[in-house]
N, C-alpha and C positions, 0 to 999 in steps of 0.2 A: 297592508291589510292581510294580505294572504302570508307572511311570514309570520306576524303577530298568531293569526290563527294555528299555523304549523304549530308553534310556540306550546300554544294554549295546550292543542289537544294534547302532545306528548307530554309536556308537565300533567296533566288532568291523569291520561294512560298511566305513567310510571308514578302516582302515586295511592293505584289502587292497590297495589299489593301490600305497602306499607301501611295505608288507612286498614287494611283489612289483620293486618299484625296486630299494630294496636285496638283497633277495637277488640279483636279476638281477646287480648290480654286483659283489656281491659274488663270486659263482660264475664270472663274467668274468674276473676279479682272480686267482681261484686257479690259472683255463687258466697263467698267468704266473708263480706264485709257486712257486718247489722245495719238497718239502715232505719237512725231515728224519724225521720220523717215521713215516711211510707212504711207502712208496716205493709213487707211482703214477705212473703215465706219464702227459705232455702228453695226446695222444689222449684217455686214458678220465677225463679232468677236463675235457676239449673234451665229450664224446660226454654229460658229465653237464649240463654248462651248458646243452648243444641240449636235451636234456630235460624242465631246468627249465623252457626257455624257451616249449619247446610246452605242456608239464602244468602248470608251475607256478600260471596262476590257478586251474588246476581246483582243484587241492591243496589251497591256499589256501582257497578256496571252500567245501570238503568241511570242513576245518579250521574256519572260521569257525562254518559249521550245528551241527559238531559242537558248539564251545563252547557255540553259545549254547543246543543241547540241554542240556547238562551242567548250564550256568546254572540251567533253569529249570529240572530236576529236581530241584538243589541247593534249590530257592525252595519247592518244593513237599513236600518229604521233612521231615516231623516229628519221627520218633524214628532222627537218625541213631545208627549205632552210633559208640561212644565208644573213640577209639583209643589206646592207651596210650603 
């Protein structure tokens, strides 16, 4: 259990910096692309990539603790309930 978890968190760790590459590229990308089904302006697709680009490792970061809370309560929970 405790090797599984080692596991987890540094896979989780070493792939925030890649998750935050491509999002970054990604959210770049959309400043540029029309998008038929949301009509949203240039600007407020600019004003979200600036965003990203200041918050996102927070995010990311808050994201990661959070899994790898979930994980190990997942590890340590006994009698989950059983969902139909």
């Amino acid at each position: 259990m405790i090797g599984t978890t080692v596991v987890f968190m540094i896979y989780n760790i070493l792939l925030v910096p890649l998750c935050y590459v491509k999002l970054w590229w990604h959210k770049l990308i959309m400043v540029y692309v029309y998008s038929k089904t949301y009509r949203v302006s240039r600007a407020d697709k600019f004003i979200t990539f600036c965003m990203f680009w200041i918050f996102g490792l927070i995010t990311l970061s808050i994201n990661t603790f959070t899994d790898i809370y979930h994980f190990l309560r997942h590890l340590w929970i006994r009698d989950i309930l059983k969902s139909h």
